[in-house]
Backbone as CSV, one residue per row, in Angstrom:
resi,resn,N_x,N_y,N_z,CA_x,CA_y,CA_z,C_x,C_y,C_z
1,UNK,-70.810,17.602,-55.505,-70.963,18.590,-56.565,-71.657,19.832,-56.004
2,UNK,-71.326,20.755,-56.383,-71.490,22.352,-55.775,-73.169,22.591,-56.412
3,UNK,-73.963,23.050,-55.711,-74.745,23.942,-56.746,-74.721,24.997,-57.218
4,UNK,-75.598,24.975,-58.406,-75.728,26.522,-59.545,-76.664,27.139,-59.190
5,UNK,-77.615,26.305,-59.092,-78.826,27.038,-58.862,-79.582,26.591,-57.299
6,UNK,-79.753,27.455,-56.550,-80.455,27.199,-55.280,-81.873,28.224,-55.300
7,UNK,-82.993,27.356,-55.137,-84.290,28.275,-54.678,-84.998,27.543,-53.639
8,UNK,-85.270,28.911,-52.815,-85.491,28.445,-51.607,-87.351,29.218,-51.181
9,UNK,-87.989,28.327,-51.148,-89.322,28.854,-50.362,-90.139,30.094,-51.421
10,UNK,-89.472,29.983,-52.774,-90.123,30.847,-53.727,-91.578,31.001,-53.654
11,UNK,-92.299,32.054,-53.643,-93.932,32.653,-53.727,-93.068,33.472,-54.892
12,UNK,-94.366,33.774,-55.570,-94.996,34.791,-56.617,-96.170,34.767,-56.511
13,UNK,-96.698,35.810,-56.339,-98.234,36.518,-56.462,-98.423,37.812,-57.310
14,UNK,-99.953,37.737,-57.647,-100.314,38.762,-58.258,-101.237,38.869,-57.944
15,UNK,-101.421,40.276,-58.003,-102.871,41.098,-57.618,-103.812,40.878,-58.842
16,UNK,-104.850,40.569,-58.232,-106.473,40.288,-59.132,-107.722,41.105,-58.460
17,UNK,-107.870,42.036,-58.786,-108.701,42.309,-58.091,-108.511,43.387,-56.344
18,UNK,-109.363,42.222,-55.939,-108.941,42.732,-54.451,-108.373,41.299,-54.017
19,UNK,-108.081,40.507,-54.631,-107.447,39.455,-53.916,-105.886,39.707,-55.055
20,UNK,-105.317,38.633,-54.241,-104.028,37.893,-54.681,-103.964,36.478,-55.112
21,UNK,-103.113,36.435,-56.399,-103.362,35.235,-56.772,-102.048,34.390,-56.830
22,UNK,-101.673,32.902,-56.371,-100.226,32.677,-56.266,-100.136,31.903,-57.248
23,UNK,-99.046,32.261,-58.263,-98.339,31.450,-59.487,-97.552,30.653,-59.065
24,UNK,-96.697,30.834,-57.566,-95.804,29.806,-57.358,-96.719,29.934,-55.900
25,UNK,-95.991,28.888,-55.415,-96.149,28.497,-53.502,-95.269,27.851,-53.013
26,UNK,-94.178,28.255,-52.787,-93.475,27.641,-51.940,-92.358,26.803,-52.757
27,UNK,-91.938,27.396,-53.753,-90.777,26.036,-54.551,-89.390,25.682,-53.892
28,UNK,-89.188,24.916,-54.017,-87.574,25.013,-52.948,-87.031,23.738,-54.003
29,UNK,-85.571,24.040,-54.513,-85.053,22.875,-55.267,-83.417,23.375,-55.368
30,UNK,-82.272,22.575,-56.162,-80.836,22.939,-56.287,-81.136,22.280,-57.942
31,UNK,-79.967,22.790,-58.521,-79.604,22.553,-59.672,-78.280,22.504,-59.371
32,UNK,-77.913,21.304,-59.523,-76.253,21.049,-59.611,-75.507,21.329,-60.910
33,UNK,-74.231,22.281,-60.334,-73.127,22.642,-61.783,-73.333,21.219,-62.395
34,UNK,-73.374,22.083,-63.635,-73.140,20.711,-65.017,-74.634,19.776,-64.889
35,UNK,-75.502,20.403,-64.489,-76.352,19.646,-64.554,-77.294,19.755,-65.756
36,UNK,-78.263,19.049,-66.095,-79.447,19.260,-66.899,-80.922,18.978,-66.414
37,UNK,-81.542,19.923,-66.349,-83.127,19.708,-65.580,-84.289,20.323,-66.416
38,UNK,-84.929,19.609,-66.571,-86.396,19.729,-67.763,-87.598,20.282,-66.590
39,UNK,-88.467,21.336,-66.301,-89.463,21.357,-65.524,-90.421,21.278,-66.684
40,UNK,-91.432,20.436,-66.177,-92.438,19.580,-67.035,-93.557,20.481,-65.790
41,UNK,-94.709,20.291,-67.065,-96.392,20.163,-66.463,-96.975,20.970,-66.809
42,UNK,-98.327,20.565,-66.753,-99.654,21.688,-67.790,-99.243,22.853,-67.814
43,UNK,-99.985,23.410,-68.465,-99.773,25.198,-68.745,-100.703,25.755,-67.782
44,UNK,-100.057,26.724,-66.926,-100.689,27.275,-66.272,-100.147,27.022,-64.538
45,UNK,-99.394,25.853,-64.889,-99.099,25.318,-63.399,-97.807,25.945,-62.628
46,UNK,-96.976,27.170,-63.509,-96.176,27.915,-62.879,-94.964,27.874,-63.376
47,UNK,-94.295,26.984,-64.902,-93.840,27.195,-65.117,-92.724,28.088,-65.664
48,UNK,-93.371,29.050,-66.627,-92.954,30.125,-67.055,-92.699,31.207,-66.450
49,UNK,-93.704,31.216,-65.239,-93.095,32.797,-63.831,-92.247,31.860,-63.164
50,UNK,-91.791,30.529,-62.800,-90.326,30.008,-62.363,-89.092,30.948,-63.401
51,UNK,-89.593,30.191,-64.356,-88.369,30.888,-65.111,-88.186,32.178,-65.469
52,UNK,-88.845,32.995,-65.130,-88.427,34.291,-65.218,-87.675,34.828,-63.922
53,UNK,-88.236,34.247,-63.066,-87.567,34.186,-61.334,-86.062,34.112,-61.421
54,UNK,-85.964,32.892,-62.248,-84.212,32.430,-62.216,-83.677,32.962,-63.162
55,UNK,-84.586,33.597,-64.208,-83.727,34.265,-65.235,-83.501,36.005,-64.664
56,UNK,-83.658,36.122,-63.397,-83.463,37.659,-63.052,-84.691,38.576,-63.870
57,UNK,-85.661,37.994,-64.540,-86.462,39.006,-65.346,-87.657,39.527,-64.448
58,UNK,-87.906,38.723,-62.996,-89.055,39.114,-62.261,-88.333,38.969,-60.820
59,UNK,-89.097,39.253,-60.130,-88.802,39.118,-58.780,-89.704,38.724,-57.707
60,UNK,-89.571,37.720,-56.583,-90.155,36.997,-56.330,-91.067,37.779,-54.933
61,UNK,-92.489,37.266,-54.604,-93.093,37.971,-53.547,-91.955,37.491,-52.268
62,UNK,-91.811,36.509,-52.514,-90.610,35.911,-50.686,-90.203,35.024,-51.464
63,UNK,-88.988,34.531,-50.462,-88.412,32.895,-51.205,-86.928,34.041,-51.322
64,UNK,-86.163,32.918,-51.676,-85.074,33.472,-52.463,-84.582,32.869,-53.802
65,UNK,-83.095,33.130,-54.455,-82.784,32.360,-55.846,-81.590,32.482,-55.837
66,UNK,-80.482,32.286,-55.724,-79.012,32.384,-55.806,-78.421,31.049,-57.250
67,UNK,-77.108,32.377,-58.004,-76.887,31.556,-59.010,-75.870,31.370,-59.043
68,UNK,-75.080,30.465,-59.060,-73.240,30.492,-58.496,-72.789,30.770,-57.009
69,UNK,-73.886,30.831,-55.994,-73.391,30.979,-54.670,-74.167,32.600,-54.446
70,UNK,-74.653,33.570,-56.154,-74.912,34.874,-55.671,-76.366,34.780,-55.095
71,UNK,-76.901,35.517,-54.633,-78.183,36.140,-54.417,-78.905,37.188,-55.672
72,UNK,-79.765,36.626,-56.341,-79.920,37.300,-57.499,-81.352,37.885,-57.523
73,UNK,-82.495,37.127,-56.185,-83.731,38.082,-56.225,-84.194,38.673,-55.582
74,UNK,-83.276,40.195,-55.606,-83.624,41.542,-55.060,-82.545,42.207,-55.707
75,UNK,-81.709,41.802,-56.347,-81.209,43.192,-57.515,-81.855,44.495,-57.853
76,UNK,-80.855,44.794,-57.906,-81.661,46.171,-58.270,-81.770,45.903,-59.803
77,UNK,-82.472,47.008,-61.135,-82.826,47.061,-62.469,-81.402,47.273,-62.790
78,UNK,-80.509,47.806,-62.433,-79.067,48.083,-63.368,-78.375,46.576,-62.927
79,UNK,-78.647,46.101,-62.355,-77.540,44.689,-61.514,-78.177,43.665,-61.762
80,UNK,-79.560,43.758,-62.310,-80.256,42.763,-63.051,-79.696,42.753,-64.321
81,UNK,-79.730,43.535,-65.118,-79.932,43.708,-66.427,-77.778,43.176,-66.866
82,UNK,-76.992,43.343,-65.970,-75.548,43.433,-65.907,-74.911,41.566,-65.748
83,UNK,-76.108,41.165,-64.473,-76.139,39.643,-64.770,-76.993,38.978,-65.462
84,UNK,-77.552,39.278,-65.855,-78.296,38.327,-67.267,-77.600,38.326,-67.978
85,UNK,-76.911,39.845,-68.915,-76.033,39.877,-69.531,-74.964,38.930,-69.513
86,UNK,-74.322,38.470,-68.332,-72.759,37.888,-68.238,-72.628,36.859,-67.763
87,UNK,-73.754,36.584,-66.974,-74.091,34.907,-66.278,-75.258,34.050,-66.889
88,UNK,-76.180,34.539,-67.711,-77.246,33.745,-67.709,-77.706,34.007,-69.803
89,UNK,-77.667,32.536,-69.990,-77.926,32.458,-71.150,-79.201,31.903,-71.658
90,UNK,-80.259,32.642,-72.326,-81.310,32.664,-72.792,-81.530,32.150,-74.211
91,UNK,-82.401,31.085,-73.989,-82.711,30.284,-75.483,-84.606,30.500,-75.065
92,UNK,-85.614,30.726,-76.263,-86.363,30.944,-76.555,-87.247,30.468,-77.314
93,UNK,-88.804,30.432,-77.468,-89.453,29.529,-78.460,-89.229,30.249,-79.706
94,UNK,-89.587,31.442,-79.950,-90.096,32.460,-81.075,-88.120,33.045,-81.482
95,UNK,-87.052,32.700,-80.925,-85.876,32.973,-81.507,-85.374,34.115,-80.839
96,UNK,-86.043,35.158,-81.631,-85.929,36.664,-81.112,-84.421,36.905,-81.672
97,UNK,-84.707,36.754,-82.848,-83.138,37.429,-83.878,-83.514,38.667,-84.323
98,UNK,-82.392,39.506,-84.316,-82.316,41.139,-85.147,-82.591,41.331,-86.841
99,UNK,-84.099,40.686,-87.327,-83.953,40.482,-88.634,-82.875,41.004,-89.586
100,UNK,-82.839,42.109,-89.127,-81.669,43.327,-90.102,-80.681,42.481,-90.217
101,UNK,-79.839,41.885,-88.839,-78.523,41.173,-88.659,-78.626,40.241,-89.132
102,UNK,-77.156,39.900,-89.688,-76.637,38.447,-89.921,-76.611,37.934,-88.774
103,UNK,-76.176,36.299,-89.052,-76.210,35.374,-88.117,-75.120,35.646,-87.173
104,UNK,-73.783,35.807,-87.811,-72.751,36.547,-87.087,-73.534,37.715,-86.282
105,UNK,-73.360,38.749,-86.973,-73.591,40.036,-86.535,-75.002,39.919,-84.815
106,UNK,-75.775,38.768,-85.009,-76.905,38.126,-84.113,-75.998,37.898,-82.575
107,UNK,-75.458,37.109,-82.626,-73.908,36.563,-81.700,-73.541,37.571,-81.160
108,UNK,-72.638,38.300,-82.367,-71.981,39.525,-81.733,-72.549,41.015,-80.869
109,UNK,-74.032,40.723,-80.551,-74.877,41.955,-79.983,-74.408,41.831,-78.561
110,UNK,-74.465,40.419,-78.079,-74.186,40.622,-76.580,-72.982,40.717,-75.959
111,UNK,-72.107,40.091,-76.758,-70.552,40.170,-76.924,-70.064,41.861,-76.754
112,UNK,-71.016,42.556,-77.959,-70.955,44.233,-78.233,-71.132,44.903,-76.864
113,UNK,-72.305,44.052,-76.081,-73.358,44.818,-75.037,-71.938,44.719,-73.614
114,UNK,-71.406,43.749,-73.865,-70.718,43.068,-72.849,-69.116,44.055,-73.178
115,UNK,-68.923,44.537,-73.606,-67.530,45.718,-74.245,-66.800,44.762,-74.652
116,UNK,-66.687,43.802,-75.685,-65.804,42.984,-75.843,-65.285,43.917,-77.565
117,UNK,-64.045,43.765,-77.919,-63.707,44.207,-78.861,-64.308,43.761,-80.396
118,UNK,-64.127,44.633,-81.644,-64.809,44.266,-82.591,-64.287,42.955,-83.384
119,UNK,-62.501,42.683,-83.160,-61.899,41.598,-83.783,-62.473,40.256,-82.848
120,UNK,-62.312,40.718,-81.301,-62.686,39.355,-80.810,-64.143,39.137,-80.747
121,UNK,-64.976,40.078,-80.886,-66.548,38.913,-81.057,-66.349,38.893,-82.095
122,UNK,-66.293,39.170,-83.372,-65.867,38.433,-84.329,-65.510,36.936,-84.176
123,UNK,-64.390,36.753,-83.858,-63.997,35.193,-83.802,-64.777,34.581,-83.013
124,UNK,-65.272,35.200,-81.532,-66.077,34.175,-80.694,-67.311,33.954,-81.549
125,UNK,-68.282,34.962,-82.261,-69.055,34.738,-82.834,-68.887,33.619,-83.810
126,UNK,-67.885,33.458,-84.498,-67.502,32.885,-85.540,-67.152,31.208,-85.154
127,UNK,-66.333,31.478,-84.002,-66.197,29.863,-82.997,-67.638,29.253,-82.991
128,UNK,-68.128,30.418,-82.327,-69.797,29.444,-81.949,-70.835,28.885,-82.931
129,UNK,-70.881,29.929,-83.933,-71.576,29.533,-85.084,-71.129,28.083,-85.832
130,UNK,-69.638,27.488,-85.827,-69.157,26.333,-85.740,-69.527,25.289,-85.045
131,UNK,-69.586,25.779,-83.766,-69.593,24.638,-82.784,-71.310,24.225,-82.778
132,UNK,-72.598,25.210,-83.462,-73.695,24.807,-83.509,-74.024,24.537,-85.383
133,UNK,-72.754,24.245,-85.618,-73.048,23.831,-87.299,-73.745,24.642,-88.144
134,UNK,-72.882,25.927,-87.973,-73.509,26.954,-89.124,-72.390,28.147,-89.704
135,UNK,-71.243,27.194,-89.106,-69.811,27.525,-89.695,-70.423,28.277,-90.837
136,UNK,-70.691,27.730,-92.160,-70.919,28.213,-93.378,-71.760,29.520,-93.595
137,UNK,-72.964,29.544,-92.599,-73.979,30.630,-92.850,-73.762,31.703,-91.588
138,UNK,-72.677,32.409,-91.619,-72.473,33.535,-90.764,-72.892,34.474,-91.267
139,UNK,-72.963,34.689,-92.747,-73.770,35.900,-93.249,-74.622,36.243,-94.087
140,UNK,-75.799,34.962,-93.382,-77.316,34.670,-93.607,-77.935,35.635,-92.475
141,UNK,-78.715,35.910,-92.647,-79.803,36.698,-92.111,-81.103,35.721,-91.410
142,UNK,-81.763,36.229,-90.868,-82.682,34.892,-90.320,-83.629,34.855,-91.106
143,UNK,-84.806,35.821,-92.148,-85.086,35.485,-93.014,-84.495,34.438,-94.122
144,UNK,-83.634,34.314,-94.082,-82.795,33.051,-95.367,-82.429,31.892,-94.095
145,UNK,-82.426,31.567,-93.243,-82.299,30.175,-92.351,-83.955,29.597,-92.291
146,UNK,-83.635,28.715,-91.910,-84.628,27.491,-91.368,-85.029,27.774,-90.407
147,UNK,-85.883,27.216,-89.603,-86.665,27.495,-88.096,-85.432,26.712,-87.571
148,UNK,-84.982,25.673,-87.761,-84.005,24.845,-87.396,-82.559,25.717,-86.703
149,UNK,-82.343,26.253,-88.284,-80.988,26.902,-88.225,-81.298,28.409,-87.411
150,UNK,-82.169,29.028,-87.206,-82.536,29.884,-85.992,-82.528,29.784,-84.955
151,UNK,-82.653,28.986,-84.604,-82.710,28.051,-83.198,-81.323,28.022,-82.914
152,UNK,-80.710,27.430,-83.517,-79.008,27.286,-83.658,-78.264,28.577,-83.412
153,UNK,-78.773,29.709,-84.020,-78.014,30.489,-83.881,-78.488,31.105,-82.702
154,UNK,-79.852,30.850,-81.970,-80.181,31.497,-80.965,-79.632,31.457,-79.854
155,UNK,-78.828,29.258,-79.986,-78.864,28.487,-79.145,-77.143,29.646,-78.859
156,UNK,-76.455,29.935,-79.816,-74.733,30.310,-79.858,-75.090,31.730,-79.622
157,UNK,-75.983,32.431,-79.924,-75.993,33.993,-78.978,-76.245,33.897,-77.532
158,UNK,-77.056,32.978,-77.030,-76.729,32.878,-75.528,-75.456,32.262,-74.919
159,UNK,-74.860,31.437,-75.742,-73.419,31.472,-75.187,-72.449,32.051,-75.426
160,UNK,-72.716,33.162,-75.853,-71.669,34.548,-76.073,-70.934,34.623,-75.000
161,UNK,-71.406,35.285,-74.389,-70.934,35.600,-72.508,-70.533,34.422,-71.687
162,UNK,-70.157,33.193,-72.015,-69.836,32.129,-71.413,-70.685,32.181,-70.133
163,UNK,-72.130,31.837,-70.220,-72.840,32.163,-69.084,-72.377,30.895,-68.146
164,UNK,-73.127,31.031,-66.664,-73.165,30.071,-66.410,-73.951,28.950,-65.827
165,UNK,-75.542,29.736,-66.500,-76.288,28.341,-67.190,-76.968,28.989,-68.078
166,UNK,-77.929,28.007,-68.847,-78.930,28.569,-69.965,-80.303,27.876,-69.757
167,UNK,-81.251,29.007,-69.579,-82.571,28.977,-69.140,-82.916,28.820,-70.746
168,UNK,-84.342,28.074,-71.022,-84.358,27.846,-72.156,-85.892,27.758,-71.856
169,UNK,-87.032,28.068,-72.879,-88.136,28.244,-72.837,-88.841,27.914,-73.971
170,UNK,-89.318,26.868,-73.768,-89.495,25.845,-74.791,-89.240,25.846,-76.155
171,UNK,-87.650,25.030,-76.157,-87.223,26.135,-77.249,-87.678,25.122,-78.043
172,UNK,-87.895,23.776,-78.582,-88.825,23.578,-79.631,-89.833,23.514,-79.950
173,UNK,-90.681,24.248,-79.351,-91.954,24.656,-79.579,-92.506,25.180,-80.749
174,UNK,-91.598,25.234,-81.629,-91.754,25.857,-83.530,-91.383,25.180,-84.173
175,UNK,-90.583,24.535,-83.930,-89.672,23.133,-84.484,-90.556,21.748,-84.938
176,UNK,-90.685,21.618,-85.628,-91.239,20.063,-86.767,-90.241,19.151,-85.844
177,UNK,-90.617,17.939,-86.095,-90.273,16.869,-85.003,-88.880,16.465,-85.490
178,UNK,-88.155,16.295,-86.805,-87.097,15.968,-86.806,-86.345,17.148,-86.885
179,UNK,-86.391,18.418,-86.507,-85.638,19.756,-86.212,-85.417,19.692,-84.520
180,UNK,-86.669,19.132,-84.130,-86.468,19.276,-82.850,-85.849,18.144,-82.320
181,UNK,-85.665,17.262,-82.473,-84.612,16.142,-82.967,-83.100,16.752,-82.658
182,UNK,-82.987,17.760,-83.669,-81.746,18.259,-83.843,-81.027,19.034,-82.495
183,UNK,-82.171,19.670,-82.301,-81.883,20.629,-81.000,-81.906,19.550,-79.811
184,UNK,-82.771,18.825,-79.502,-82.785,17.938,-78.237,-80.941,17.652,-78.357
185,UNK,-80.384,17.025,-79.720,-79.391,16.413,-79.403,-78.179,17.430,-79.632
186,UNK,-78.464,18.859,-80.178,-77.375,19.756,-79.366,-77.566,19.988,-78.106
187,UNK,-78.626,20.453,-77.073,-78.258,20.532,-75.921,-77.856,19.203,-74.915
188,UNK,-78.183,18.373,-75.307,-77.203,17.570,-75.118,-75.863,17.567,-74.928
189,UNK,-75.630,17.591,-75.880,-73.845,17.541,-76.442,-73.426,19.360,-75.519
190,UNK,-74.048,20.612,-75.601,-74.319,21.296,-74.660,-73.692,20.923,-73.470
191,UNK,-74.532,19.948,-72.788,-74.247,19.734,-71.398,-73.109,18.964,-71.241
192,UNK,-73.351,17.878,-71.768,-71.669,16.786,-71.686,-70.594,17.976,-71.725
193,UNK,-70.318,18.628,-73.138,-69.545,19.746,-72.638,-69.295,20.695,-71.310
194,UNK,-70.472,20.836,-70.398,-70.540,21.358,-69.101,-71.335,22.092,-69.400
195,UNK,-72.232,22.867,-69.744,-73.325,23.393,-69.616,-74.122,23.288,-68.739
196,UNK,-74.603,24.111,-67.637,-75.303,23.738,-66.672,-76.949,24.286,-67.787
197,UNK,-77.854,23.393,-67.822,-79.302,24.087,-68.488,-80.372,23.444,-67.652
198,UNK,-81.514,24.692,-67.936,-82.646,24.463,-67.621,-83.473,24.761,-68.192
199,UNK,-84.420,23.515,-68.808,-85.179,23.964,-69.871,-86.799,23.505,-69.283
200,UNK,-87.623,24.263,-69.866,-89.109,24.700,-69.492,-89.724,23.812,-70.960
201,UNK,-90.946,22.891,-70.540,-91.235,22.173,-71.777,-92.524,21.588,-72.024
202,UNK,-93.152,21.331,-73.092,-94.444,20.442,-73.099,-93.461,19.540,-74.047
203,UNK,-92.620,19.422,-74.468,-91.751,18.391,-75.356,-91.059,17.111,-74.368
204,UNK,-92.177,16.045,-74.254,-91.470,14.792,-74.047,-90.290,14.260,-74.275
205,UNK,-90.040,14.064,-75.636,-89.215,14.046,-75.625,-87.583,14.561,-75.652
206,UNK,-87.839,16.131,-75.440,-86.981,16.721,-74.757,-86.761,16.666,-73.555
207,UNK,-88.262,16.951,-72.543,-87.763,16.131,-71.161,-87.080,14.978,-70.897
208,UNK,-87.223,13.966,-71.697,-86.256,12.599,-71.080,-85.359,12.915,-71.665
209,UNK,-84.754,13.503,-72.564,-83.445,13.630,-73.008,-82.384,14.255,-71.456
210,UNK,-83.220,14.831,-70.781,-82.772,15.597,-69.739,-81.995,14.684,-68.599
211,UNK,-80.980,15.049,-67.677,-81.186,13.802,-66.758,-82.198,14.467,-65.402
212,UNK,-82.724,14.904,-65.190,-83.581,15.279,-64.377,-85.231,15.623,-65.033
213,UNK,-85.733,15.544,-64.441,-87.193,15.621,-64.834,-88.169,16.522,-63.099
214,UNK,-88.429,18.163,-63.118,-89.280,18.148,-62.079,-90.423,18.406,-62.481
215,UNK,-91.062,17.706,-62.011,-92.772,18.315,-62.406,-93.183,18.947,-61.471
216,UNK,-94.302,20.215,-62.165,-95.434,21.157,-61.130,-96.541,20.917,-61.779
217,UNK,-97.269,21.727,-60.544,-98.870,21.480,-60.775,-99.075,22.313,-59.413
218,UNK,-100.199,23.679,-60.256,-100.834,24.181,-59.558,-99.586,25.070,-58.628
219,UNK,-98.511,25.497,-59.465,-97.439,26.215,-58.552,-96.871,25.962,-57.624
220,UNK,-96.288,24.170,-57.245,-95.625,23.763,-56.547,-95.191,22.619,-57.500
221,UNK,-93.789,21.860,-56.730,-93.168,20.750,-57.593,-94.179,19.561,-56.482
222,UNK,-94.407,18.890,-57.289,-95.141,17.244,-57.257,-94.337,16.356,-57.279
223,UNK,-92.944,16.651,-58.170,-92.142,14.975,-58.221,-90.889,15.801,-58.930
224,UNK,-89.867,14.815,-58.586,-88.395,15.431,-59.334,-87.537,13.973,-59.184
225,UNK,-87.351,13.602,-60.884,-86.734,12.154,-60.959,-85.797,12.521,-61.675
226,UNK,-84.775,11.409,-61.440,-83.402,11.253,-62.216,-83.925,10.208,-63.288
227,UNK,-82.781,10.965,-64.608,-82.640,9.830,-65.605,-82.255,8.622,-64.830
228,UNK,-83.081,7.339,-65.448,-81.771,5.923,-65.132,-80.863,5.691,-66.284
């Protein structure tokens, strides 16, 4: 099986002062197409500047990150902003919907961003909102949904662009335990479909739902197990 995701010898640092301080040290790992991988461990231990690394939103002190075979950390700001857009699909704790917009109209922003026509995001919007069970509420607003049904629609605006994976950041982290229930077992069904994801978590039981599990601590990986 090919990989999606390759990082190699990743650092991140930041300036404090007169010193430097390292969020990562040294990460090196693959994410295989079609895979699913949960990075687990305390707060603070480097999770969240990983994922901005692979989501193209930061850029790394050394190391590298390639996503589909590309080289993605040293883009420039226009070639960043062009593959996030078209390769990389973003799920979130807090949602981050266009209150103004409908649930449709939510979908159809990146579809819009991406020059796709007004009849066809329409329907793709309209496909996806189906396929995450909200067929019915395309022209609800996110004030009138659930934390649940936000999530849902957050989960079908990142697969607008048929990315090809979805970075996800703890996305039930707002979610009551049988909502998050719900979501564990769409990304699921997600991946069986082929979804390559990678999701960032203090949710147990979203991590074992995963078939991979890596843990950090202190800005390096400690352990990386397969489901049995």
């Amino acid at each position: 099986m090919s990989a999606m995701l390759e990082v190699r010898a990743l650092v991140r640092e930041y300036p404090m002062g007169d010193e430097r301080v390292a969020a990562l040290r040294g990460v090196t790992f693959d994410v295989d197409d079609g895979d699913y991988a949960a990075i687990v461990g305390p707060s603070g231990c480097g999770k969240s500047t990983l994922l901005n690394l692979l989501g193209v939103i930061d850029r790394p002190t050394s190391g590298t990150v390639a996503i589909g075979g590309e080289r993605v950390d040293q883009l420039s700001d226009g070639r960043a902003t062009e593959f996030r857009l078209r390769r990389i699909g973003f799920v979130f704790q807090r949602f981050y919907l266009m209150q103004a917009l409908s649930a449709r109209e939510n979908i159809e922003l990146p579809l819009a961003e991406a020059g796709l026509g007004k009849v066809a995001r329409r329907d793709r919007a309209r496909a996806l909102l189906d396929y995450v069970g909200l067929g019915a509420r395309e022209g609800h607003r996110p004030s009138q949904l659930s934390g649940g049904e936000q999530q849902r629609v957050a989960i079908a605006r990142a697969l607008a662009n048929s990315p090809k994976i979805v970075l996800a950041d703890e996305p039930t982290g707002e979610l009551d335990a049988r909502t998050g229930a719900e979501m564990i077992a769409l990304f699921e069904r997600l991946n069986a479909d082929g979804t390559t994801i990678v999701v960032v978590t203090h949710d147990e039981d979203l991590a074992r739902a995963a078939r991979r599990m890596i843990h950090m601590r202190d800005g390096v990986i400690v352990g990386d197990e397969r489901a049995r």
